[in-house]
N, C-alpha and C positions, 0 to 999 in steps of 0.2 A: 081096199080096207086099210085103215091106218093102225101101227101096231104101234104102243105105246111101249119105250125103253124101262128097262129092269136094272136095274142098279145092285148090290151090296151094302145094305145100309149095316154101319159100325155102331155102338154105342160103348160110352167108357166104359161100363158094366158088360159090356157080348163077352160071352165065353162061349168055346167050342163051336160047334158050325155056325154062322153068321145068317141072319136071314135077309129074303127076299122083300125086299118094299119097292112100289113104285116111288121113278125121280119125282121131287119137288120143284117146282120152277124157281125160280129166284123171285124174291118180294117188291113188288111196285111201290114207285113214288105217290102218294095221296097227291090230289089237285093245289093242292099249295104246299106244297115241295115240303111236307113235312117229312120227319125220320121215317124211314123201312118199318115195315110193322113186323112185329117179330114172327120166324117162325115156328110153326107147328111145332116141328120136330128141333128146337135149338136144342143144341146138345149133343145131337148125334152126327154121324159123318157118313159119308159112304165114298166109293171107289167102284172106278170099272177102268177097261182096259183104253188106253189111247186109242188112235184109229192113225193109219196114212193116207196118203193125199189119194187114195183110191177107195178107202171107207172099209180097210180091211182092218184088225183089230193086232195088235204090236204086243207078239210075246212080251211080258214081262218089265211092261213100259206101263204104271196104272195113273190115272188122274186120279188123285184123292180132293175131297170137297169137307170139309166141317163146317158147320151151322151152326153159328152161336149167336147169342144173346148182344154178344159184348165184342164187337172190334177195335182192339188199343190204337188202330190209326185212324179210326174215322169215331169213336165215341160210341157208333150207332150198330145196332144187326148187321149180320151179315155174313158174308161165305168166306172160308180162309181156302183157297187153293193151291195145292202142290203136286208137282210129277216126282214120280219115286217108283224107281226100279228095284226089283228082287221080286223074290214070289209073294202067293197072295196073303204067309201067316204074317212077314214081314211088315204089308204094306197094313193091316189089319191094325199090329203095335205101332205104329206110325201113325195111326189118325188116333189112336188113343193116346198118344201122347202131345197129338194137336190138340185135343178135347184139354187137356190139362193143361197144357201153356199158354192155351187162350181160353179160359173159364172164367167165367166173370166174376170180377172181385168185390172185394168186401163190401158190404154196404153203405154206399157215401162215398164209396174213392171214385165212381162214375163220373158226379158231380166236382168233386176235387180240382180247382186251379193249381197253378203249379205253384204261384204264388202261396198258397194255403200249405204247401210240405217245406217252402223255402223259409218261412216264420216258423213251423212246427220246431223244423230242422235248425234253427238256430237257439229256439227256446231251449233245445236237446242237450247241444254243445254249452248253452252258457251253463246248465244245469252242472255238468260235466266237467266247470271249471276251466273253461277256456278261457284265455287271456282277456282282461277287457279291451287294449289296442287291438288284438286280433278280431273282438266282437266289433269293435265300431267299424273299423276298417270292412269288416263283412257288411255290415247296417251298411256302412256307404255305398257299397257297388252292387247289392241288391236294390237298393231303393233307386238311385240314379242313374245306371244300368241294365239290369236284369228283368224288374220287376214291369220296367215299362215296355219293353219289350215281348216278353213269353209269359207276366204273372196270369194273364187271364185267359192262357191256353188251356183245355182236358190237359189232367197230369199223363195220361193212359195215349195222350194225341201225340205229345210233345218226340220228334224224333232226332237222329244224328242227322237228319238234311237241316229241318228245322233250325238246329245249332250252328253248323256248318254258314247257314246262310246269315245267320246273325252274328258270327264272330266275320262274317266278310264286311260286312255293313260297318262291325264296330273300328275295322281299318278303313274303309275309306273316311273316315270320320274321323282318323289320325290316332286313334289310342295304340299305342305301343303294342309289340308282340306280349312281353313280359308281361300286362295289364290285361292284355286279352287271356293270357294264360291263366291269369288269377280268377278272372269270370269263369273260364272254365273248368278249374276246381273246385269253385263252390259251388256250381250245375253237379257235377258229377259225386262229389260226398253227399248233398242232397239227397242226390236220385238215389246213391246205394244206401243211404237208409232209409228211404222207401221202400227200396227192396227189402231190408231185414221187418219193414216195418207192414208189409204184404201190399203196402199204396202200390207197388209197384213190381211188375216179373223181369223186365228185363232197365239196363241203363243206359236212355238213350246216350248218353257221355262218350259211353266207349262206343260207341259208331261214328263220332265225332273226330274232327279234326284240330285241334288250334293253331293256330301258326306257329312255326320254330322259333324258338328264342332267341333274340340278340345275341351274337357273339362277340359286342364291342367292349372291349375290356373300361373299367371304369378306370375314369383319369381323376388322378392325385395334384392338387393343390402343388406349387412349389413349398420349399422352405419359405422361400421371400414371400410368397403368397400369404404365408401361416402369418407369419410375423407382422404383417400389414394388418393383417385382419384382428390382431391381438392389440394391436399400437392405437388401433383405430377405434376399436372397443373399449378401450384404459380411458379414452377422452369422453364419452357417451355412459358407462356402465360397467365398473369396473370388477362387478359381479360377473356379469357374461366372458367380460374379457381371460377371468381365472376357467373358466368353461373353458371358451375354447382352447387353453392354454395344455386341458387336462385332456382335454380329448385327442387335442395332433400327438401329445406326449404318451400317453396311457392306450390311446384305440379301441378306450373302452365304447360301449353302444351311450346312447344318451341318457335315456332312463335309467343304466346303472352309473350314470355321474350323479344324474339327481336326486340318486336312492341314496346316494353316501351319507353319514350324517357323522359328527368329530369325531365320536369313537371307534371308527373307522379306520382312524391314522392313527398306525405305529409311528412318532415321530422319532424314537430310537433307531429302530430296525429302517426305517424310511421305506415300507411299504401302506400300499391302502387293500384292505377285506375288499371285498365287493358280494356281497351275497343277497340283496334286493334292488328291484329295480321301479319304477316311476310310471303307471301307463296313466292316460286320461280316460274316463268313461266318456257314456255317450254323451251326459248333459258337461259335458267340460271342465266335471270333478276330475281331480287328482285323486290314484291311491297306489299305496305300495302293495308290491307282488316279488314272485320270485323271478329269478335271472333265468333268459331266454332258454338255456341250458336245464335250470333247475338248481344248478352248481354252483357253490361257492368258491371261490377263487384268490389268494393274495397276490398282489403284484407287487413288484421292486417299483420305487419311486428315484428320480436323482434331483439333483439340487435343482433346475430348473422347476420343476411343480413344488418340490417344497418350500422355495419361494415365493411360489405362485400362493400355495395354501396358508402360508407365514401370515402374507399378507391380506387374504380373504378373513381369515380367524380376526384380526386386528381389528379388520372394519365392521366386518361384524359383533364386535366386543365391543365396540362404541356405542353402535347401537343399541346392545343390551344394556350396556350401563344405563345408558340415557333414559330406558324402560324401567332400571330398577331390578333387572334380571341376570342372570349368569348364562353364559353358553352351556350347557350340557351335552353330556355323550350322544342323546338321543336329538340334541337339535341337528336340523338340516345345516350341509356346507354351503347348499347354495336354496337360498328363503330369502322374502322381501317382509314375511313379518313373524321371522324367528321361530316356526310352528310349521308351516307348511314348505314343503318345496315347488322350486318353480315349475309351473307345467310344461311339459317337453315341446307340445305344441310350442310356445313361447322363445324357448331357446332357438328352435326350429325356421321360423320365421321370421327372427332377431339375423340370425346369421346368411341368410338368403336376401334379406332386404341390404345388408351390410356389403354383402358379396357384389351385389347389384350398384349399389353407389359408386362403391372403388373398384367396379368393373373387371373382377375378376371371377372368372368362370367356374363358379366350386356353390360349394351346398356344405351343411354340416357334416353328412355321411359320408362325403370326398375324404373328412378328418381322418375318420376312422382309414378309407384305404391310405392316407398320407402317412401314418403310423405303419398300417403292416407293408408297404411295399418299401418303405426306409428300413425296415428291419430287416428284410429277405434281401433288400441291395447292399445291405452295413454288414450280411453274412451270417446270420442269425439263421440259425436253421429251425426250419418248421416248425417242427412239433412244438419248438418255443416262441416261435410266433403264435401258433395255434392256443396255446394256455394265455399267452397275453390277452390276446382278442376274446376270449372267451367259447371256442369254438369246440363243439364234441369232441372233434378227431381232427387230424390233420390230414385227411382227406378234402375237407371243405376250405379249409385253409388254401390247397392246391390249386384245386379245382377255379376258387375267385382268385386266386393271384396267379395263373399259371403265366400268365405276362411277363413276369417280372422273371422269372426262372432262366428262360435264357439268357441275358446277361452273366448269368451266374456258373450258368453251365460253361460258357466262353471263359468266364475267367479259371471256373476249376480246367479249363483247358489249357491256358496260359501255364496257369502253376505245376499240372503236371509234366506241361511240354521242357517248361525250367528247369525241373528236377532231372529228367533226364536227358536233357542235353549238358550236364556239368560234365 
């Protein structure tokens, strides 16, 4: 005679003694390999005691089984199983809190690509006043990145292996740590507001890995470098050439050069405001925003840029005349038709292609560490480096220039070691 097993069936709603139902089998494949058909009882769980390799039954050792509707790793039905020890009122709150962490979600996130929460999620943030540069720069690595990748996965499917595996992929394909790291913040602020947003109960992000970040410190341009690239700009565009002039000199970011406009410049005091900056939109409009910071900032200027800016004013007053117009407080310092400033893109590109001809190995942004690592080597201490640059604290100041520091530490060595050997 064959005697059919008895189980402890749970449901989220048992209270007090649990009852007896006989096991259910697990759910067959239909002949054309469609989905599991859902079970009778999805929703409820049960438990019974392990067994050892002799078929004896293991104090305090139970298998718990939930049945649901909805598995986040396969999309489909199906059985969640767990071993868990304690006794049986323990093991009881334990499948009820499996019924709740895998309970099927709202209606439509089944269907849900992940694609479909990474446009939600972005429409969120622009709503929210996110940077435009920061938006487009999003748009670009979801669309040529991301989306080709995992957009047309279940959002509920998507896991930390899944990711793991695509951030290997996007190295052997040569993208940078730092670049892989950026795809993996915008995976994981997605997914958690999914989570706030019920798309989603857990993130797969944080079961993720990304590769560790480069620790190659960023190399700064020579002087002679600067000055080449300034000499060789005067003969081409002598627009661009006061740019780079202001940027090895000032450290400011690029968008807050292009934000300047003339009443900007104390030419008494010989400082410049800086409190807007330059981003491009997606269709390759220009508009002004605030500085990366939020802060507004005045910096000391010396006679080097104020030369430089002498002379930019000049030729741009040509110009106006020629139009029949005045320069104004609110025209831009650097414009090609007196109204708009040039698009960052633009300068960006100008000075890379520049870089490239006269074969020296630098980019625009080099500028900026050319600026803060001459000032931390000329003795300038932090904190006033960190206000030049524009940077919250001088902690982040540290943290990218911690290169440059020892040299400095060596020399406060020197000077102390002189003082007390007199």
């Amino acid at each position: 005679m064959i005697h059919r097993k008895r189980v402890v069936r749970v449901t989220s709603e048992s209270h007090g003694n649990p009852t007896k139902v006989p096991f259910v089998a697990p759910p067959t494949l239909s002949k054309d390999n469609a989905s599991p058909k859902p079970r009778r009882n999805a929703g409820a769980g049960s438990r019974r005691l392990k067994r050892d390799a002799r078929g004896k039954p293991i104090a305090g050792v139970f298998e718990l089984r939930v049945y649901v509707q909805w598995n986040p790793r396969t999309g489909k039905p199906g059985t969640i199983s767990r071993t868990f020890r304690g006794g049986a009122k323990a093991a009881d709150k334990r499948i009820r809190e499996l019924l709740d962490e895998y309970s099927q979600p709202e209606v439509g996130v089944r269907d849900t690509r992940f694609s479909a929460l990474l446009e939600e999620w972005l429409r969120d943030i622009k709503r929210q006043g996110r940077s435009p540069l920061t938006l487009r720069e999003y748009r670009r690595l979801i669309d040529k990145t991301i989306a080709p990748a995992l957009g047309t996965v279940p959002l509920d499917a998507l896991t930390g292996h899944d990711l793991d595996v695509f951030y290997g992929e996007l190295q052997e394909r040569g993208l940078a740590a730092g670049s892989i790291r950026q795809v993996h913040a915008i995976v994981r602020a997605a997914c958690r507001q999914g989570i706030r947003w019920s798309w989603l109960k857990v993130n797969p992000a944080d079961a993720a890995t990304p590769p560790k970040p480069s620790r190659t410190p960023q190399k700064a341009p020579s002087s002679a470098d600067v000055l080449q690239l300034i000499r060789a700009a005067e003969e081409e565009d002598s627009q661009l050439a006061v740019f780079i002039s202001l940027a090895a000199s000032t450290g400011a970011r690029r968008g807050e050069l292009l934000g300047l406009v003339w009443g900007d410049v104390d030419w008494e005091k010989r400082t410049l405001t800086i409190e807007r900056s330059v981003a491009v939109l997606e269709k390759g409009e220009t508009t002004y925003k605030e500085t990366k910071t939020s802060q507004v900032r005045r910096i000391a200027i010396d006679g080097f840029a104020i030369g430089a800016l002498r002379a930019q004013r000049k030729e741009l007053g040509a110009i106006a005349s020629d139009a029949g117009v005045e320069l104004e407080d609110e025209t831009p310092i650097f414009t090609y038709d007196l109204e708009r400033p040039i698009s960052p893109d633009t300068v960006t590109h100008y000075v890379r292609n520049l870089s490239r001809r006269l074969k020296i190995p630098t980019h625009l942004q080099a500028l900026r560490h050319f600026a803060a690592t001459e000032m931390i080597a000329g003795g300038i201490d932090v904190r006033t480096v960190a206000g030049r640059l524009g940077h919250s604290d001088a902690t982040t100041t540290l943290r990218t220039y911690a290169h440059v520091l020892p040299q400095r530490d060596r020399d406060a060595a020197r000077m102390l070691g002189g003082t007390l050997s007199r």
